[in-house]
PADO-365538 format. One line per field, with one value per residue (C-alpha): residue number from 1; residue in three letters; x, y, z. Coordinates in nm, 2 decimals. Layout:
PADO-365538
n <- NUM ...
res <- ALA ...
x <- X ...
y <- Y ...
z <- Z ...
//
This chain:
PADO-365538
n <- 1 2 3 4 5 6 7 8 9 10 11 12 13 14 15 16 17 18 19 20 21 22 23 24 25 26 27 28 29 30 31 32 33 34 35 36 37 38 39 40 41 42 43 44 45 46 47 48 49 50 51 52 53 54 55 56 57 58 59 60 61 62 63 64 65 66 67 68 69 70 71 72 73 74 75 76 77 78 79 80 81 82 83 84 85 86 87 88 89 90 91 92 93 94 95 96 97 98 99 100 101 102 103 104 105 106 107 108 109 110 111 112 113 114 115 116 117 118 119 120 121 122 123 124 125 126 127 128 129 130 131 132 133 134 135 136 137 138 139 140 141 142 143 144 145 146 147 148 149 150 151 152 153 154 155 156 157 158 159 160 161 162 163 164 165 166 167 168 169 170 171 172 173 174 175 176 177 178 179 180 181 182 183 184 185 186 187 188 189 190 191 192 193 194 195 196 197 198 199 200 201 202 203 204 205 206 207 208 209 210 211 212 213 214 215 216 217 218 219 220 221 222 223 224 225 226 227 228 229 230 231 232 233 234 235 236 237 238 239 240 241 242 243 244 245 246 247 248 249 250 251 252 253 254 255 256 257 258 259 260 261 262 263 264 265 266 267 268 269 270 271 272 273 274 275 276 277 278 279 280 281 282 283 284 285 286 287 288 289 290 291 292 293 294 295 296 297 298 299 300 301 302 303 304 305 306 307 308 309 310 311 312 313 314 315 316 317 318 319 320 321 322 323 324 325 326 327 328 329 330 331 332 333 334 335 336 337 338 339 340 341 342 343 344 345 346 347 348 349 350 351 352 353 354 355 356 357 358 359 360 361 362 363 364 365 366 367 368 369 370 371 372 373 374 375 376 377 378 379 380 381 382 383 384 385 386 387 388 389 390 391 392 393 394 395 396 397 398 399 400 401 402 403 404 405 406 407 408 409 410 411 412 413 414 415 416 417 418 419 420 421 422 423 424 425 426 427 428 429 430 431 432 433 434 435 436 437 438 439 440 441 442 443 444 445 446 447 448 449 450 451 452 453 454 455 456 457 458 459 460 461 462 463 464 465 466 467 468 469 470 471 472 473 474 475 476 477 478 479 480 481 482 483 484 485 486 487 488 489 490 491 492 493 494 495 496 497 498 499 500 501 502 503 504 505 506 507 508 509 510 511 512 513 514 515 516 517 518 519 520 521 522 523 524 525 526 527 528 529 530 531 532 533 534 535
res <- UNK UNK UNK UNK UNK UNK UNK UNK UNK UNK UNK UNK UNK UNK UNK UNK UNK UNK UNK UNK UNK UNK UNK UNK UNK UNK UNK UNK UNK UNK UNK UNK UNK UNK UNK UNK UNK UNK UNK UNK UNK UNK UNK UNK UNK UNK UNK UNK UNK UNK UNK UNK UNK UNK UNK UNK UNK UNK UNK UNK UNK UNK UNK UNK UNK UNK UNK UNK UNK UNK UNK UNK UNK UNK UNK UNK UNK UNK UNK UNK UNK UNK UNK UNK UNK UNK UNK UNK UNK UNK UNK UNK UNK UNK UNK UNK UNK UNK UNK UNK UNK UNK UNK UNK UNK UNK UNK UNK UNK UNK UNK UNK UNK UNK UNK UNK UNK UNK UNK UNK UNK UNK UNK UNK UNK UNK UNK UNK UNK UNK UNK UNK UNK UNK UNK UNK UNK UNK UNK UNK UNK UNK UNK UNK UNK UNK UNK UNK UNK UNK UNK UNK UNK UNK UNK UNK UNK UNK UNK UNK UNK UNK UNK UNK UNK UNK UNK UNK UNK UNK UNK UNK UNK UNK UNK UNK UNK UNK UNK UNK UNK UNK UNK UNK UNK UNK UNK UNK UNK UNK UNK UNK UNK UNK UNK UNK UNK UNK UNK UNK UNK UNK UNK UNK UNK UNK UNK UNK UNK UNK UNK UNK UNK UNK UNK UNK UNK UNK UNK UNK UNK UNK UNK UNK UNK UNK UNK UNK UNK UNK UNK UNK UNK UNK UNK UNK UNK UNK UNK UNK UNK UNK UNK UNK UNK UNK UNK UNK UNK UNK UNK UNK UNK UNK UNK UNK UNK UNK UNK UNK UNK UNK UNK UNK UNK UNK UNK UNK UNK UNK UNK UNK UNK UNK UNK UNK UNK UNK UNK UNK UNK UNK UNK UNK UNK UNK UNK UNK UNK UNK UNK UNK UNK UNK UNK UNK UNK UNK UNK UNK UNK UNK UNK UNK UNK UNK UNK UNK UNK UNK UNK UNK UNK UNK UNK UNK UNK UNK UNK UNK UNK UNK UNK UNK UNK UNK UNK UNK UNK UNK UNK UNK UNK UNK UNK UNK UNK UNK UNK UNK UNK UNK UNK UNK UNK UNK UNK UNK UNK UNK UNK UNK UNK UNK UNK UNK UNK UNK UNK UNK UNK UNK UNK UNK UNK UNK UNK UNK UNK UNK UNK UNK UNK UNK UNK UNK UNK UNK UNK UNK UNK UNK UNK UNK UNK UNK UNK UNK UNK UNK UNK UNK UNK UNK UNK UNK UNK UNK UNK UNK UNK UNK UNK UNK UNK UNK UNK UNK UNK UNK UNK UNK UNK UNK UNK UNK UNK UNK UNK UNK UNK UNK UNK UNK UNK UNK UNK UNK UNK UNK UNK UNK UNK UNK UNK UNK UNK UNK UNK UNK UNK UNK UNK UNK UNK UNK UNK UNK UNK UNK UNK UNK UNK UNK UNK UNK UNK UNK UNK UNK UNK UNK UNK UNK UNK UNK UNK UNK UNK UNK UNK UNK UNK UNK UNK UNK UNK UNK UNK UNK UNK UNK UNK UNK UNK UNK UNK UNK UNK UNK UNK UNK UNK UNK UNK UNK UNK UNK UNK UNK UNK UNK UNK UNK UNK UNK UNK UNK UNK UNK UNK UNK UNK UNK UNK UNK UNK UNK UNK UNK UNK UNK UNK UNK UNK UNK UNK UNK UNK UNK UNK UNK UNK UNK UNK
x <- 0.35 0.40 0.65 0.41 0.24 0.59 0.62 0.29 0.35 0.72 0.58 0.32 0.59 0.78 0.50 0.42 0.79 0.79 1.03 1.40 1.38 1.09 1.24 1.59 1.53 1.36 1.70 1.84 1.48 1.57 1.30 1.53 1.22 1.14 1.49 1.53 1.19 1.32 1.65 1.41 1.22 1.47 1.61 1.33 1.29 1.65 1.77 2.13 2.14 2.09 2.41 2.61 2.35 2.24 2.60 2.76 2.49 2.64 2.93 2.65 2.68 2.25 2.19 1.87 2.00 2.31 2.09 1.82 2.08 2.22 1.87 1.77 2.07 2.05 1.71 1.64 2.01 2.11 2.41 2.60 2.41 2.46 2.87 2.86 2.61 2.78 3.04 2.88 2.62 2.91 3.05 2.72 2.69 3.02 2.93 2.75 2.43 2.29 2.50 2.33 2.04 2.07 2.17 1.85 1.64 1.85 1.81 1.45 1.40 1.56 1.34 1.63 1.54 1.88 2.01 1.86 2.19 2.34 1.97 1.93 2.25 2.09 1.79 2.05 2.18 2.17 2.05 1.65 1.66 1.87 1.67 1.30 1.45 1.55 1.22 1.07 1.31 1.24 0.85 1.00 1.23 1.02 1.22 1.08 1.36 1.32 0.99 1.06 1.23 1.00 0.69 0.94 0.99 0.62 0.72 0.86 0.66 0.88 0.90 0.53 0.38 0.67 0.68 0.30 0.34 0.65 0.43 0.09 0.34 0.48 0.06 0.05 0.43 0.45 0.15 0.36 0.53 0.23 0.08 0.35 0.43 0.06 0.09 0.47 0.39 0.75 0.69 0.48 0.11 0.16 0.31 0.07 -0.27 -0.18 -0.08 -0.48 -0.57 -0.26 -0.33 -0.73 -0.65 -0.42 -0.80 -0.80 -1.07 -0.82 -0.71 -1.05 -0.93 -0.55 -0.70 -0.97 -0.70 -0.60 -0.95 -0.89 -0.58 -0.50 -0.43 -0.78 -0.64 -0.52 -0.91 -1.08 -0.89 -0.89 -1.26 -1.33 -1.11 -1.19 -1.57 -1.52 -1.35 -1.62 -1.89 -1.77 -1.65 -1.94 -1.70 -1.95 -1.80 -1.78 -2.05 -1.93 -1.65 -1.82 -2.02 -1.68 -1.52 -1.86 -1.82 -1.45 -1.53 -1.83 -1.59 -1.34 -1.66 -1.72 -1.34 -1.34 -1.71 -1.52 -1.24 -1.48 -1.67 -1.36 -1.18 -1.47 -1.30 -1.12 -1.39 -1.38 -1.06 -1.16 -0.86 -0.92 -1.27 -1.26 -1.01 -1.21 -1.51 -1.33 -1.27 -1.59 -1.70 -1.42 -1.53 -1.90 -1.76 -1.61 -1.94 -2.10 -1.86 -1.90 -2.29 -2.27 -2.10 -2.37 -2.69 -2.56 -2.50 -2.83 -2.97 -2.71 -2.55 -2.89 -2.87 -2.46 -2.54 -2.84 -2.68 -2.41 -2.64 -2.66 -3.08 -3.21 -3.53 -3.30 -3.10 -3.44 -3.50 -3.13 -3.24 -3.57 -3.46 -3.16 -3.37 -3.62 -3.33 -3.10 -3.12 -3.16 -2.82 -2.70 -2.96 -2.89 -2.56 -2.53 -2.86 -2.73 -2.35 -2.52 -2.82 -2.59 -2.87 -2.80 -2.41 -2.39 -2.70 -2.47 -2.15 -2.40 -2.56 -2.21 -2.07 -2.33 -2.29 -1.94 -1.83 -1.41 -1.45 -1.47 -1.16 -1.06 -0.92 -0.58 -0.67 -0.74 -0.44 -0.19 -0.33 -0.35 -0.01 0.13 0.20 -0.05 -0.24 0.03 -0.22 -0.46 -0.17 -0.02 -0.41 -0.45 -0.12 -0.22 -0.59 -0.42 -0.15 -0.32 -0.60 -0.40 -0.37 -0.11 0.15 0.50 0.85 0.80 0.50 0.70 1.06 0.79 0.63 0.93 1.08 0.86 0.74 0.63 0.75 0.40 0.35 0.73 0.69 0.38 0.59 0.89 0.64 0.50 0.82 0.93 0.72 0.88 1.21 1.25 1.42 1.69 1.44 1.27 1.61 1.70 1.42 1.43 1.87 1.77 1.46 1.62 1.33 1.41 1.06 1.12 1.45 1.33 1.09 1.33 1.56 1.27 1.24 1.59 1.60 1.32 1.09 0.73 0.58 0.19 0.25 0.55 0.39 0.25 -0.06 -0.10 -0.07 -0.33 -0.55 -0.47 -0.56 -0.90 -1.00 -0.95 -1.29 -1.11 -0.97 -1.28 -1.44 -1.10 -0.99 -0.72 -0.48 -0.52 -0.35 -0.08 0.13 0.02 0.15 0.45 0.55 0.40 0.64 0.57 0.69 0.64 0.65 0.67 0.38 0.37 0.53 0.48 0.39 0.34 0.34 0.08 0.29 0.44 0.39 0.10 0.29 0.16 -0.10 -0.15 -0.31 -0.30 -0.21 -0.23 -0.27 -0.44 -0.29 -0.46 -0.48 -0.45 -0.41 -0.25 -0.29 -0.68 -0.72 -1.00 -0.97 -0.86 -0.77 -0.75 -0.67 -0.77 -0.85 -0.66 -0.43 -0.43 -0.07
y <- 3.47 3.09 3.03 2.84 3.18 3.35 3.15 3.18 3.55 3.54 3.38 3.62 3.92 3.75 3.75 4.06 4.17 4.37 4.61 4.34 4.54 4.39 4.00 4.05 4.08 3.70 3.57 3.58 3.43 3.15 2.91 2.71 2.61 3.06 3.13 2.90 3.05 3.41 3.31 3.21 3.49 3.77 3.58 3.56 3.94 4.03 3.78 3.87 4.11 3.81 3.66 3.93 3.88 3.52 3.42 3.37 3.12 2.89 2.79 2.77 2.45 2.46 2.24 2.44 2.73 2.61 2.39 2.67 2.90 2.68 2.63 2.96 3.13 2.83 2.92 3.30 3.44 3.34 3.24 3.45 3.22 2.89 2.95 3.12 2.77 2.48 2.41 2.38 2.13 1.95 1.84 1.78 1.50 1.39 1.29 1.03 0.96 1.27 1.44 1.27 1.35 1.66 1.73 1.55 1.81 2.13 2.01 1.99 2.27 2.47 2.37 2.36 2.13 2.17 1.93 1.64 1.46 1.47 1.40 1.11 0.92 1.00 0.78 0.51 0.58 0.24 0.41 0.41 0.75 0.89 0.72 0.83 1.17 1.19 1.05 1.34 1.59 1.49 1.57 1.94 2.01 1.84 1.75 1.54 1.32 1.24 1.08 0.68 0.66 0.77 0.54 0.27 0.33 0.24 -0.10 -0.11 -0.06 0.13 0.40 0.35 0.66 0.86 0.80 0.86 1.18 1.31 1.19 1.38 1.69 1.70 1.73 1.71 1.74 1.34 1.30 1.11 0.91 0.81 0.70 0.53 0.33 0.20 0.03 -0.08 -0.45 -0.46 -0.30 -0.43 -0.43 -0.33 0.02 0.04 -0.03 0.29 0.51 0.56 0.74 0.95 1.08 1.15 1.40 1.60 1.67 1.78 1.68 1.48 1.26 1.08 0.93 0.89 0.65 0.48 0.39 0.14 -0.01 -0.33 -0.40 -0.79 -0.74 -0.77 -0.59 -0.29 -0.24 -0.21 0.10 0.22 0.18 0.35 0.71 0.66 0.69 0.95 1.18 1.13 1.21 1.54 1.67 1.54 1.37 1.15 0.80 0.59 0.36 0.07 0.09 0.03 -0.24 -0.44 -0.40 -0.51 -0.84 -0.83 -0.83 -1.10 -1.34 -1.26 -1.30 -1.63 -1.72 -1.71 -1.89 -2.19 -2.19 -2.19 -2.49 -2.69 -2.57 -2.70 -3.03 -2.78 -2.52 -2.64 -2.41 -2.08 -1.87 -2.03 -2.05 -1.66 -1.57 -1.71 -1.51 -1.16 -1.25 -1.29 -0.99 -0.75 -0.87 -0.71 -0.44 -0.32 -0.46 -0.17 0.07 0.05 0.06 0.36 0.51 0.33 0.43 0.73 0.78 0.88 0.49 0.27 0.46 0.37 -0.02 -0.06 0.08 -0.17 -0.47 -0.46 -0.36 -0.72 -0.65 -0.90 -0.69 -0.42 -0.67 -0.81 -0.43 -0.38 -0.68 -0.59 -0.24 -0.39 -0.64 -0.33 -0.11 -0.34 -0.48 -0.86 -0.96 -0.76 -0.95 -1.28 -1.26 -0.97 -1.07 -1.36 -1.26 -1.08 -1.31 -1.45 -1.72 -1.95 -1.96 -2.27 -2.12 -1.81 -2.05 -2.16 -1.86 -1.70 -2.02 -2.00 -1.62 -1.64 -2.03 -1.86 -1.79 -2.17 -2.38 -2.72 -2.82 -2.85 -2.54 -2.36 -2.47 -2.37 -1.96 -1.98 -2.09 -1.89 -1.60 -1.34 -1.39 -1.47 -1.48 -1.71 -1.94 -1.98 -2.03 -2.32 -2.53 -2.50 -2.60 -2.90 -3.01 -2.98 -3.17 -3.45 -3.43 -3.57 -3.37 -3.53 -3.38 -3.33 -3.06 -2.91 -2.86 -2.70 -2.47 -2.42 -2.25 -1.91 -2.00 -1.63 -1.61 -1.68 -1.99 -2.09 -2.09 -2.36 -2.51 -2.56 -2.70 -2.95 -3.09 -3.18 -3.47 -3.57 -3.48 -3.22 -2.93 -2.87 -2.67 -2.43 -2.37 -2.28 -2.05 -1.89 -1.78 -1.63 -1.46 -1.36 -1.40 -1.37 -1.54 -1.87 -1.87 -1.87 -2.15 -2.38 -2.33 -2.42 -2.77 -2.83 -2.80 -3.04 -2.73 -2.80 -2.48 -2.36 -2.05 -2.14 -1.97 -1.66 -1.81 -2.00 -1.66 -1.53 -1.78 -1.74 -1.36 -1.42 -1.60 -1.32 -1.11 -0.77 -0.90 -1.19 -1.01 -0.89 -1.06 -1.28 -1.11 -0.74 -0.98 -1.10 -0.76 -0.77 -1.14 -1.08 -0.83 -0.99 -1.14 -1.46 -1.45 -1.72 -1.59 -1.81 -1.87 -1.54 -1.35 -0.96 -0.90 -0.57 -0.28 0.00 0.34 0.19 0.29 0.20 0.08 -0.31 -0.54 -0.86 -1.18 -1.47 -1.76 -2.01 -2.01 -1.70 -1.32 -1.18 -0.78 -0.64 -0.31 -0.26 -0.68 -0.66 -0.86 -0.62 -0.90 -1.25 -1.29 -1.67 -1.78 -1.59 -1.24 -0.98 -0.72 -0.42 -0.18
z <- 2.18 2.15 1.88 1.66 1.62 1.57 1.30 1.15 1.19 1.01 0.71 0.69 0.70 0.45 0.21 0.28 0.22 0.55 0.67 0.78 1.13 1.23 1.17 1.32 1.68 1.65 1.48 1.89 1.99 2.23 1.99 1.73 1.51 1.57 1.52 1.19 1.08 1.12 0.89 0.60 0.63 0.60 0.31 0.13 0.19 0.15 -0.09 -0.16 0.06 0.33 0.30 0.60 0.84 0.79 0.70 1.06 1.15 0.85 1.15 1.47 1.70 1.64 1.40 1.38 1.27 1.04 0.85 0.82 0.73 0.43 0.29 0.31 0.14 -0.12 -0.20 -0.17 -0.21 -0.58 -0.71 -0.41 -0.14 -0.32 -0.30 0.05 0.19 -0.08 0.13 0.43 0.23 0.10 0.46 0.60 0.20 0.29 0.67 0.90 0.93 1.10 0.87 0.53 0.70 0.77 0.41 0.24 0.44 0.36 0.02 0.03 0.21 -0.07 -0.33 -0.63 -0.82 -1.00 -0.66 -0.80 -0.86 -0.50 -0.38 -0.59 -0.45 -0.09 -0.23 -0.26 0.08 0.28 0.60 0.67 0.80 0.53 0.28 0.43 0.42 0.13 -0.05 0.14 0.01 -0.37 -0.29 -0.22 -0.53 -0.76 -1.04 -1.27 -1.32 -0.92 -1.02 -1.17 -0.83 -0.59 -0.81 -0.76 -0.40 -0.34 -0.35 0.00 0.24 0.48 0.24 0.04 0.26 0.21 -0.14 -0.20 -0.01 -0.26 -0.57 -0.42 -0.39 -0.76 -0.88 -1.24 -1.27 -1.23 -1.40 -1.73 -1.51 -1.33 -1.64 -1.78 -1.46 -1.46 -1.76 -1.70 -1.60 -1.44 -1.16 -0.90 -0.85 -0.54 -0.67 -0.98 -0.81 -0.54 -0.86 -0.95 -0.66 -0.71 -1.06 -0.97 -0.75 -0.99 -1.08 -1.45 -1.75 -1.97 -1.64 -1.72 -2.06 -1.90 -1.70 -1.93 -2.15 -1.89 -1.80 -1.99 -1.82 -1.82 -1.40 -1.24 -0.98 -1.14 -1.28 -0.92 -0.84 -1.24 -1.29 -0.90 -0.96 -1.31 -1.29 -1.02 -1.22 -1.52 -1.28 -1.13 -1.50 -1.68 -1.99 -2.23 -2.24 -2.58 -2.50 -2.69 -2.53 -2.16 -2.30 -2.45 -2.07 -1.92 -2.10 -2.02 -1.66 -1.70 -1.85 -1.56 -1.33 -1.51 -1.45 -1.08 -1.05 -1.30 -0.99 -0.70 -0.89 -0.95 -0.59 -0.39 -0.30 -0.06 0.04 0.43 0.44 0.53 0.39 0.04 0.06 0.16 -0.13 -0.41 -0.27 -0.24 -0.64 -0.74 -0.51 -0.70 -1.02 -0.88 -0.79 -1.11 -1.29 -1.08 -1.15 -1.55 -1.52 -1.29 -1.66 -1.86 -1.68 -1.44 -1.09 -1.01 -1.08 -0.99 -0.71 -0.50 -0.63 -0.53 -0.15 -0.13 -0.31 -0.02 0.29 0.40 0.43 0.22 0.13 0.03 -0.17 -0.34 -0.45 -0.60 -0.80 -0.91 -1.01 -1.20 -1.40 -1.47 -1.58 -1.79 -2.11 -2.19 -2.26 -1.92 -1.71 -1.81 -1.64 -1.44 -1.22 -1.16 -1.04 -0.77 -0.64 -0.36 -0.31 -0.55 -0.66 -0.89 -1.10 -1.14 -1.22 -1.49 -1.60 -1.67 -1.83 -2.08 -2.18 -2.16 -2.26 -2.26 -1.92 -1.81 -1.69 -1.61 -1.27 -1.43 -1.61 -1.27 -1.07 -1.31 -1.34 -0.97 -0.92 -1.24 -0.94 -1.04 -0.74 -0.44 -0.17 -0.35 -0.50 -0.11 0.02 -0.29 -0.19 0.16 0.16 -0.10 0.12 0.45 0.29 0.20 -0.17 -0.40 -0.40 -0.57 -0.60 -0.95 -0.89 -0.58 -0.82 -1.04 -0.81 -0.63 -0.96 -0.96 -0.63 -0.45 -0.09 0.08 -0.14 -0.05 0.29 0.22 0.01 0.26 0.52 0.25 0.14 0.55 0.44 0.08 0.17 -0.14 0.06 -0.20 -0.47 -0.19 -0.01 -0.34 -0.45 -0.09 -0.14 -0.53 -0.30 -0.01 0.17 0.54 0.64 0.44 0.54 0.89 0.82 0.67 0.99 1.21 0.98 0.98 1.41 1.38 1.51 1.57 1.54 1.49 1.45 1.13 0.81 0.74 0.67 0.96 1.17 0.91 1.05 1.37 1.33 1.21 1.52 1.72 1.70 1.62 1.30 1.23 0.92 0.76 0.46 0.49 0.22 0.50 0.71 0.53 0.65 0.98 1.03 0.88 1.15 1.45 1.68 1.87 2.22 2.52 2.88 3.17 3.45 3.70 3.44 3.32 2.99 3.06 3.34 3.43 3.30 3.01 2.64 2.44 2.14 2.17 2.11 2.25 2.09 2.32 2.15 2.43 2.79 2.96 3.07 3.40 3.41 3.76 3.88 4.25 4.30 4.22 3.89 3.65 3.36 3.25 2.88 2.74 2.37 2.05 2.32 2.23 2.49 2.40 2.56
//
């Protein structure tokens, strides 16, 4: 048989507790994975009586099979096993790379959650591999004091999948932590808006109220995925809603609606730049979004689920429908705001409408600028100073010290571009050190060598991104990510880029000039500026 079906078939013995003759001949089966398989079996049937046989494979040259044996005496043989395997663990915690490696997986494999401790200084192991390995490994022991860590390893995005993964695995055993990290505002939004997703599927009745609690959260951002698992979970399990309650967080996201239409009035000195332009919209859309979600609690699925898939067809019959069925449905102080958020035809009627019903929700200009800048909303606050600088505004070294002070690493790197004109470096450079932030670093290098680069922010290569048609219709803040990695490299005339045979681990936008692509010296294609090349 293929070993994949050995294995399925040893696992099966196991749990069937099967007779050890029939998994010994397999421990000499020249498959590692079948052989390593084989070891865990017969411990988990043998259990103490495991450590003669599996014992001498403790001191095998396979990695395979030492590490298998280790974990598998360490879980199934008891207190015998752990002493007969610990010192083999120990030398494998006290080696290189490979070694630490090795170790987070043996440790995970075992599923003690008792090796916590000499897990958790794995997680601060500075090696990558270590480090992903040992996130994966706390997903296996589950011990709940493993849990702050992995939420807080979300914030990286090397390790976010990894981490996600480890949470998933713990269930409801993270489940406190999970809700105590949403409403920690410490951390990152970028760890507590994933965390939502995480605690729906632990799938129980009282997650509903676990996450209603947090509905009125200040962070816009941490309501869109709230309110969406939320009202997911209170539709499968049925739970009654306060009602009241739904009606005080539909005004709480009009006046947030009313908010962002204040900003687009008083931003539309600028709204000829498309990444601004685009951000304000995806504001006001969210702030729909969740509007929908809290009237799919008020009225039901059944009536608004229908309305939400038309209202965002793009048909504008469909659209006309939503609308008519909404004014029909809602009552009169709902439809003097709510109709208008979503009639897309006419947005200053709907800045108005929603200034009137909610007069908190309007802002100044000055008023507007300083929320945008006051970091909760990087992406827009980088998109503002851009669209403002670019478009020639007044912009002294007072306001740039300022900025410079809280300054987020998208809206430095605007910032360091701006001040090559006001000669204000000192205040960025200085921001960018406490940061760390390789990217503005690497801009401020560029201005000091006198560089004249298109390509020098991350929002310029945001832009540049949306050109191309793959990436035309996604927002500008998806981007941000995918800039950040992309490498900008210049090849001379005649020039391969790349070769027929090699792997497909590249894409190509062209930036300037044009790439032929020829197979055996008959050109099949001819790419020019903004096409993409895909390896």
């Amino acid at each position: 048989p293929k070993p994949e079906r050995k294995k399925a078939a040893l696992k099966r013995l196991a749990e069937l507790g099967a007779e050890p003759g029939l998994i010994r001949p397999l421990l000499d089966d020249p498959d590692p994975a079948v052989r390593a398989a084989a070891i865990h079996s017969l411990a988990a049937i043998l259990h103490e009586d495991a450590i003669d046989p599996i014992a001498p494979f403790l001191s095998s040259p396979e990695p395979a099979d030492a590490d298998a044996a280790v974990s598998a005496l360490m879980r199934h043989a008891g207190l015998e096993g752990i002493l007969a395997a610990g010192p083999s663990l120990q030398r494998l915690l006290e080696g290189d790379v490979s070694d630490r490696t090795r170790a987070a997986r043996i440790m995970g494999d075992s599923k003690i959650r008792e090796l916590y401790r000499p897990l958790k200084k794995l997680l601060d192991d500075p090696d990558p591999c270590v480090h992903r390995e040992a996130i994966l490994a706390a997903g296996k022991i589950k011990n709940r004091n493993l849990t702050p860590r992995l939420v807080r390893e979300i914030a990286d995005p090397r390790y976010r999948r990894f981490a996600l993964e480890s949470l998933e695995r713990y269930g409801e055993r993270a489940l406190d932590t999970m809700i105590s990290a949403l409403g920690d505002k410490t951390l990152p939004v970028s760890v507590r808006e994933r965390l939502p997703r995480l605690i729906r599927k632990i799938d129980r009745p009282d997650v509903v109220n676990a996450l209603w609690a947090f509905a009125d959260l200040g962070d816009e951002r941490l309501r869109i995925p709230i309110l969406h698992h939320g009202e997911r979970l209170q539709e499968k399990w049925a739970i009654a809603l306060d009602r009241k309650r739904v009606r005080e967080l539909l005004d709480l996201e009009g006046e947030t609606a009313a908010r962002w239409l204040s900003r687009w009035r008083n931003f539309q000195v600028w709204e000829d730049d498309r990444l601004l332009s685009e951000a304000i919209d995806q504001s006001i859309y969210w702030c729909g979004r969740r509007v929908i979600s809290l009237l799919r609690m008020l009225y039901g699925p059944d009536s608004i689920g229908r309305i939400r898939y038309n209202l965002e067809s793009g048909d504008p019959a469909l659209r006309a429908g939503a609308l008519e069925t909404l004014d029909n449905l809602l009552d009169k102080d709902l439809r003097s705001w709510v109709l208008p958020l979503f009639d897309s035809g006419d947005r200053s009627a709907a800045a108005a409408a929603l200034a009137a019903r909610f007069p908190r929700g309007g802002e100044t200009v000055a008023q507007s600028l300083a929320a945008t800048f006051s970091g909760t909303h990087p992406y827009l606050g980088a998109a503002l100073f851009r669209a403002r600088s670019l478009g020639m505004a007044e912009i002294d070294a007072d306001e740039i010290e300022g900025l410079a002070a809280a300054a987020t690493p998208l809206l430095l790197e605007e910032l360091a571009r701006a001040t090559r004109t006001i000669g204000q470096l000192e205040p960025v450079c200085r921001r960018a050190e406490e940061l760390r932030d390789d990217r503005t670093l690497a801009v401020l290098k560029c201005l000091a060598g006198g560089k004249e680069d298109t390509m020098l922010t991350t929002l310029d290569r945001v832009l540049f991104l949306k050109r191309a048609p793959l990436f035309a219709r996604v927002p500008g803040e998806d981007l941000v990510r995918l800039a950040q990695v992309a490498a900008l490299e210049e090849f001379s005339a005649g020039s391969e880029v790349f070769h027929q045979g090699d792997p497909g681990d590249s894409m190509y936008l062209v930036v300037s000039g044009c790439v032929s692509i020829s197979v055996a010296g008959r050109e099949l294609a001819r790419m020019s500026a903004e096409e993409v090349a895909e390896q």
